[in-house]
C-alpha positions, -999 to 999 in steps of 0.1 A, spaced: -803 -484 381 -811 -517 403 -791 -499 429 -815 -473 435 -845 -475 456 -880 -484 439 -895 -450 442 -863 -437 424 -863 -464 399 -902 -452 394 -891 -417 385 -862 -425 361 -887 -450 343 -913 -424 341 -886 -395 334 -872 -415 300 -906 -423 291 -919 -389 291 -883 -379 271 -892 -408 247 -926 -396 239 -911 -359 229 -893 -378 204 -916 -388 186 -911 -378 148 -922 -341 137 -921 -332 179 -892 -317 179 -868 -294 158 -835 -296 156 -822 -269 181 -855 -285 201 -830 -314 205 -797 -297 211 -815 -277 242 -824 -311 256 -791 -325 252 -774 -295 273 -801 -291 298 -797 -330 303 -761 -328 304 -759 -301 330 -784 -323 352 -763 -356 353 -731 -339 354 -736 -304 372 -702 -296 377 -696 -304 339 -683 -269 325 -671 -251 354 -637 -239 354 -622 -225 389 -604 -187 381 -577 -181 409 -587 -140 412 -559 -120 431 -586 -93 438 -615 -87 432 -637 -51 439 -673 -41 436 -682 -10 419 -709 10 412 -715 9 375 -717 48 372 -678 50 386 -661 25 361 -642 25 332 -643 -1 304 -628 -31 309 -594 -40 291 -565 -65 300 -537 -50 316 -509 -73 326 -475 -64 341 -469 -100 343 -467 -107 382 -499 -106 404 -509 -71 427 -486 -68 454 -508 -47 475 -542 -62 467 -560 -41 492 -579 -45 522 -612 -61 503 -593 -95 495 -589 -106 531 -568 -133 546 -559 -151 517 -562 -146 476 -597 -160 470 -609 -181 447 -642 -182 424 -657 -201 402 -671 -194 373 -697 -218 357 -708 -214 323 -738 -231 311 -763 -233 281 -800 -229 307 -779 -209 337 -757 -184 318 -725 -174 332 -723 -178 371 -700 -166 397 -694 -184 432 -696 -174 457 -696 -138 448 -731 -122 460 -751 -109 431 -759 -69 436 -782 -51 415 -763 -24 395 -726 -30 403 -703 -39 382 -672 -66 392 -638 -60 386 -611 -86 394 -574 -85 390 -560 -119 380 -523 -140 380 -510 -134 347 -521 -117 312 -529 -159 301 -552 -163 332 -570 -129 319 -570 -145 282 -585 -175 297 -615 -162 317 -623 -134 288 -620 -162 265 -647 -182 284 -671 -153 288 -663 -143 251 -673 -175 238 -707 -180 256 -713 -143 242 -709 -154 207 -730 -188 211 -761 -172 232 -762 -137 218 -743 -128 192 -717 -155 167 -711 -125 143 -692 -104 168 -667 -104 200 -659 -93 229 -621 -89 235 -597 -90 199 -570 -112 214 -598 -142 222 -618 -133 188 -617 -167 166 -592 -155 135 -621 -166 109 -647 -144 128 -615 -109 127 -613 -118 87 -646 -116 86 -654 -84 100 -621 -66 85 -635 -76 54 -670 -67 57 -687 -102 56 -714 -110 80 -725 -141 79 -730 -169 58 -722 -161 23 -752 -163 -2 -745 -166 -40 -763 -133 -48 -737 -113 -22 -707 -132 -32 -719 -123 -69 -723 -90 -62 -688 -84 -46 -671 -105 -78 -689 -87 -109 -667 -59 -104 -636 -77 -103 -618 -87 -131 -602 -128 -129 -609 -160 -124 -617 -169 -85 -627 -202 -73 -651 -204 -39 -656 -234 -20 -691 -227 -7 -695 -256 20 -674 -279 37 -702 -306 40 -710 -302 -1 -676 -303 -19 -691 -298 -55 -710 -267 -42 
């Protein structure tokens, strides 16, 4: 901090202050706190999060004219990647974080069209649906997925079983009164006599 000029030292004294003073007990809830520590984190370390997605090609459509979206791999990269991909295979990056979303550099954002890009290999694909997958489940929806190969194996069970959510003792009781045995449920990890 000495390092830094006095106006800057100013503003980081008055910045930590001001964080301080939210603090205070009863200010501020839990997820209150968890915001602050990503938004934070994604100021000191910008970069933090990004991951750079070699794309062999990549093509703008309009959204009316596409198909779904599924991985397709034949193993080897597009030998004729066509005339939109110019000199050389570009390269964007994609930057996931918890106040920007998902962003794409240094791709133009168009209203309405839809991106499709062609990568290396079918663990390349994984990868990059696996990134977008996972911010899906933590900022819209932690009950369902995206893409089945990426899907956490807990979340699959889950669903093929047709349990959403936590488990409450009035469901779980429900589901076991018509079965006859003995079963034994370990209902958290944090209370093991529960």
């Amino acid at each position: 901090i000495q390092q830094h000029s006095a106006l800057t030292r100013l503003r980081l004294r008055n910045v930590f202050r001001r964080f301080l003073r939210d603090f205070q007990p009863g200010r501020l809830s839990q997820q209150m706190v968890m915001v602050k520590y990503l938004a934070t984190l994604e100021r000191l370390a910008p970069r933090f999060g990004t991951e750079r997605v070699p794309v062999c090609h990549l093509r703008l459509l309009a959204q009316a004219e596409g198909e779904p979206c599924y991985i397709r791999d034949s193993g080897v990269a597009p030998t004729d990647p066509g005339p939109e991909s110019g000199a050389g295979p570009p390269t964007h990056e994609v930057l996931v974080t918890g106040t920007g979303g998902i962003q794409w550099w240094p791709v133009q954002e168009e209203v309405n069209k839809e991106e499709e890009l062609s990568l290396p290999s079918r663990a390349a694909a994984l990868s990059f649906v696996s990134l977008v997958d996972g911010y899906f489940r933590l900022t819209a929806d932690s009950n369902h997925y995206l893409c089945h190969e990426v899907a956490p194996p807990r979340l699959v069970m889950s669903i093929r079983d047709g349990i959403h959510g936590p488990l409450l003792e009035p469901f779980v009781q429900a589901k076991l009164r018509p079965e006859d045995g003995l079963y034994l449920i370990h209902w958290s990890t944090s209370h093991p006599y529960r």
